[in-house]
C-alpha positions in Angstrom: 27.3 23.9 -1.9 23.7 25.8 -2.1 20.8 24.2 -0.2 17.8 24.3 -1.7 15.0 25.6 0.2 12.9 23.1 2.5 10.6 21.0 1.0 12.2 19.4 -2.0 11.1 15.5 -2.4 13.9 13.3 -3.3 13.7 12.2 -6.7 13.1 8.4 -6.8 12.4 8.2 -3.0 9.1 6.5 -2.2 6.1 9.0 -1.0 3.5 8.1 0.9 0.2 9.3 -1.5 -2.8 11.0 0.6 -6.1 12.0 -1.5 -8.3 14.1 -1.5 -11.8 13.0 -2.7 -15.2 14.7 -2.8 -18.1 12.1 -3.0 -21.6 13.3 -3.8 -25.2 11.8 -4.0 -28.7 11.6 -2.3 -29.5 9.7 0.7 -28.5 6.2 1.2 -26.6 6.4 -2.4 -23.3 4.7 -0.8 -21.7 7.5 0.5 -20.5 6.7 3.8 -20.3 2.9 3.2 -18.0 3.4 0.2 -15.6 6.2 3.3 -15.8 2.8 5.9 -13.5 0.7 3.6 -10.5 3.1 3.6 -7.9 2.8 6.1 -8.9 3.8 10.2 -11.4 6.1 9.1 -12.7 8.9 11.2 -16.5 9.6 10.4 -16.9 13.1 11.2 -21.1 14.0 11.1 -23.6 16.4 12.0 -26.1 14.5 14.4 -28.7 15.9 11.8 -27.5 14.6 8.8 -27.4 10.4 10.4 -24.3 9.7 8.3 -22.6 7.7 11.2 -25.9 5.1 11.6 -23.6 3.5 8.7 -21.3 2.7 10.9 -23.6 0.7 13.0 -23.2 -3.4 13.4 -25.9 -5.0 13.6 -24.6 -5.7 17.0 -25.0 -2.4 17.7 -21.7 -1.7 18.2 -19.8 1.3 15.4 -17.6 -0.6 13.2 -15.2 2.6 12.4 -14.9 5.7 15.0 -17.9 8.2 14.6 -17.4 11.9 15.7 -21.2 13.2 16.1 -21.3 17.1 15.7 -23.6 20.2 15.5 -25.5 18.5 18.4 -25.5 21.8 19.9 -25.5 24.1 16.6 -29.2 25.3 16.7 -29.3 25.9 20.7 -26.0 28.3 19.8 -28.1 30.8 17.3 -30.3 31.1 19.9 -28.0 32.4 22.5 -28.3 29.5 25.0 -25.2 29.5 26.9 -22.4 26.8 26.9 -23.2 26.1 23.3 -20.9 25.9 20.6 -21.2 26.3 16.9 -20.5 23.6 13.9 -17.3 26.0 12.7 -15.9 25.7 16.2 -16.6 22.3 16.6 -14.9 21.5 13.1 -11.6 24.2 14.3 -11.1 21.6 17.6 -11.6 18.7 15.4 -8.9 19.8 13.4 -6.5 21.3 16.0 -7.0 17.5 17.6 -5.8 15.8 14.2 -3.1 18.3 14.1 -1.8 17.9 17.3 -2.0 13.9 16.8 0.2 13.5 13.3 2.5 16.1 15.0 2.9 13.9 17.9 2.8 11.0 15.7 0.0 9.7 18.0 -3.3 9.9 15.2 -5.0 6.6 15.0 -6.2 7.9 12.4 -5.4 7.8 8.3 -9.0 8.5 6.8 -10.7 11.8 7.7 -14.4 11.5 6.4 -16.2 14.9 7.0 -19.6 13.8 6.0 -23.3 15.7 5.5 -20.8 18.5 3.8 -23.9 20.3 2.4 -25.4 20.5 5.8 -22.3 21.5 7.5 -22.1 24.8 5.0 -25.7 25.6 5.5 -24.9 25.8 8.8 -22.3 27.8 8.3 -24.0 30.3 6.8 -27.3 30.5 9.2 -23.8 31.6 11.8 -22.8 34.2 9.4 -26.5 35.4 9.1 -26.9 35.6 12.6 -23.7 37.8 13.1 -24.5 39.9 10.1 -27.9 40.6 12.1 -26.4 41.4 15.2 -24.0 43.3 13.5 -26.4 45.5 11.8 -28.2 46.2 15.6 -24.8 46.9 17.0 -24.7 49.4 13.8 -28.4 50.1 13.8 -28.1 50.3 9.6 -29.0 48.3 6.9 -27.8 44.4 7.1 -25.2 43.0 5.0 -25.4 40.1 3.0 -22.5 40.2 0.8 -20.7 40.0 4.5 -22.8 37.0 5.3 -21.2 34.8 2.2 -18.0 36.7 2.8 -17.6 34.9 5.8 -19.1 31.8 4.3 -16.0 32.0 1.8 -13.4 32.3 4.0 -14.8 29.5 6.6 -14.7 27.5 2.7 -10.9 28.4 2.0 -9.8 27.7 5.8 -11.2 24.3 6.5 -11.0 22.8 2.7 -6.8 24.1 3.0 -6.2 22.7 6.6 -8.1 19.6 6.0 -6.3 19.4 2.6 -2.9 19.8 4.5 -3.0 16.9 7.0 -1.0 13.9 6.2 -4.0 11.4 5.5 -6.6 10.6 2.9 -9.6 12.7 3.1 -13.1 12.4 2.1 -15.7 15.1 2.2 -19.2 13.7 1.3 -22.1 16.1 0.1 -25.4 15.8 -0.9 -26.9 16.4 -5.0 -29.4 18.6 -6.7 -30.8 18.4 -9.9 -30.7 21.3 -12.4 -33.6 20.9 -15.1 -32.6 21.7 -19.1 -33.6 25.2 -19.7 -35.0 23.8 -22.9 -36.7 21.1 -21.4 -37.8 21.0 -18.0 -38.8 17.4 -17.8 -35.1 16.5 -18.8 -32.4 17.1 -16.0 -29.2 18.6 -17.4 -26.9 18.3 -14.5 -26.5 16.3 -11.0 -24.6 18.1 -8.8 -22.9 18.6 -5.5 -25.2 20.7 -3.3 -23.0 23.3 -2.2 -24.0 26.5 -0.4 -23.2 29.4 -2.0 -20.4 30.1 -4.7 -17.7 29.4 -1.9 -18.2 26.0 -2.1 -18.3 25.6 -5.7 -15.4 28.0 -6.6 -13.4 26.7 -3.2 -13.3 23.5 -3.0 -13.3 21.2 -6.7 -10.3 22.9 -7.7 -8.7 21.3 -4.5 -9.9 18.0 -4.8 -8.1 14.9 -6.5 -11.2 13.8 -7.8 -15.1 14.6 -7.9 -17.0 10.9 -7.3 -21.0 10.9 -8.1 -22.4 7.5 -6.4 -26.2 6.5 -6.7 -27.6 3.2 -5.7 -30.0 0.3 -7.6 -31.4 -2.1 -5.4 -28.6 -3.5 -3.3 -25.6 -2.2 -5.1 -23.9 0.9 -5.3 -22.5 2.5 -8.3 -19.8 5.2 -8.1 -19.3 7.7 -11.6 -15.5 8.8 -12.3 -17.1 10.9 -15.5 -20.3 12.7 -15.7 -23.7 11.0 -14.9 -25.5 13.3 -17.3 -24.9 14.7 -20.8 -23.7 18.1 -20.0 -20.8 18.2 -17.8 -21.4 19.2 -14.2 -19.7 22.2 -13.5 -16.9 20.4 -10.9 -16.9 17.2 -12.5 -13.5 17.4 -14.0 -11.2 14.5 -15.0 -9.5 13.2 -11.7 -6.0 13.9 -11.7 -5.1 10.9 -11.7 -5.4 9.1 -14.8 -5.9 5.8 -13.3 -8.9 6.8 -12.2 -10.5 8.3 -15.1 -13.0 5.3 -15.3 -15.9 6.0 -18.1 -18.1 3.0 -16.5 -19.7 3.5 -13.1 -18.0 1.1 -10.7 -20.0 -0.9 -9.1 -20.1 -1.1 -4.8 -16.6 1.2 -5.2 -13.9 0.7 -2.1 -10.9 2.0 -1.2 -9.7 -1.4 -3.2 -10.5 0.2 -6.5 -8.6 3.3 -5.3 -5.3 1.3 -3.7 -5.0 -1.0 -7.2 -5.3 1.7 -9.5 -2.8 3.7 -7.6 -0.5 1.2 -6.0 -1.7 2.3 -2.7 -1.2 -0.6 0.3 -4.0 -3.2 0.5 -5.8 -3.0 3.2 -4.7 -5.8 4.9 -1.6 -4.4 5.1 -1.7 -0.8 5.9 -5.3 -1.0 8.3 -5.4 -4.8 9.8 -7.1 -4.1 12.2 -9.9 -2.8 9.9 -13.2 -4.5 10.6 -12.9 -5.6 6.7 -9.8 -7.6 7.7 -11.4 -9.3 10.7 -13.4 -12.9 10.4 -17.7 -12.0 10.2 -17.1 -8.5 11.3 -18.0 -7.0 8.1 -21.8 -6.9 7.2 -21.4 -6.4 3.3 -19.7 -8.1 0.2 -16.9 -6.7 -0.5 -14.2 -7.8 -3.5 -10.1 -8.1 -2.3 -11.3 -8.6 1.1 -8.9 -10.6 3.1 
């Protein structure tokens, strides 16, 4: 008998599903709250970008793990020694989860790489930099197209080994507004606020789904379709068609997600999630055990 080549699923064999989400919106929109309900999240953040404060108790102690990065990002273009950069930070991040699922050690099942749009603007001030000392070392004319070269391939690399661990992950970025051409006191898209065309070409057609969330008073509203009337240019239909929602959700968890998809409840596959224990949880949140 012929044996097919490796990785052929078993029809009719339960998987175990992992997604893959991009969440976008301004500033205290939900982002990071809406990340805290999945499974043993991991909150990676750039100290900049304050993500992780979410995460605080009002005990002061973090309800999920934080990972605080970039702390030493800006002292690293300036050539201070012992400083790394965000892209290697992010490389032993994921050589860490790596090394954990192989080992079946990661406590882990939620990666959350947050302040996305910070992280890639960071990015590219490295590829700047070596561009610039590039063209000194050459003593010609600097190269820009290089600059997002790199860009793009730091975009394909992380976006395809995040992509490729074993666990749900969530990148969260920040929005911009584009105005109507015809009107500029209408706006004609909201949308992630990626740098470069890396970002944009890269990473929606890797994702499971494209969430916008925005927030009215106290509650948080999460968009499956497109907030606007002309379609944003990543905002395609999830591929899932359980999620394909055309009302904003309102305060959005990782329920919505799990009932939709007949994902476990929380209760069973995190109990030791914060969600799952007596007063530890600060906020209101439906199916909570």
């Amino acid at each position: 008998m012929i044996s097919a080549p490796p990785g052929l699923i078993p029809m009719g064999a339960p998987q175990p599903m992992f997604l893959r989400v991009g969440v976008y919106g301004y500033p205290g929109s939900g982002k990071s709250w809406g990340a805290m309900t999945w499974p043993a999240p991991l909150l990676i953040n750039p100290l900049a970008e304050g993500g992780h404060n979410t995460a605080r108790h009002p005990d002061g102690t973090f309800l999920v793990q934080p990972a605080i990065i970039g702390r030493t990002h800006a002292a690293f273009l300036r050539g201070v020694p012992n400083s790394i950069s965000i892209k290697v930070e992010i490389e032993q991040w994921l050589e860490y989860l790596y090394r954990s699922v192989v080992t079946r050690e990661c406590p882990y099942q939620t990666v959350v790489l947050g302040g996305f749009s910070d992280i890639a603007t960071m990015v590219y001030e490295q590829a700047e930099k070596e561009a610039a000392d590039a063209k000194k070392l050459r003593g010609g004319k600097e190269d820009k197209h290089r600059a997002w070269g790199d860009v793009l391939t730091w975009y394909n690399r992380t976006i395809h080994m995040l992509f490729s661990l074993p666990l749900h992950v969530i990148i969260e970025m920040g929005a911009k507004i584009t105005m109507d051409k015809d009107n500029r006191d209408l706006v004609a898209t909201v949308e992630p606020d990626l740098s470069g065309r890396g970002g944009k070409l890269v990473l929606p057609r890797e994702l499971d789904m494209l969430i916008y969330t925005e927030r009215s008073g106290s509650t948080f509203y999460t968009h499956f379709s497109p907030r606007v009337s002309k379609p944003v240019f990543a905002m395609k239909a999830p591929r899932f068609l359980a999620m394909s929602f055309q009302q904003p959700v309102q305060d959005c968890s990782y329920d919505i997600f799990a009932q939709a998809l007949g994902l476990p409840p929380i209760w069973v596959c995190d109990p030791g999630h914060p969600r799952c224990q007596q007063g530890r949880w600060p906020w209101p949140v439906p199916w909570h055990v």
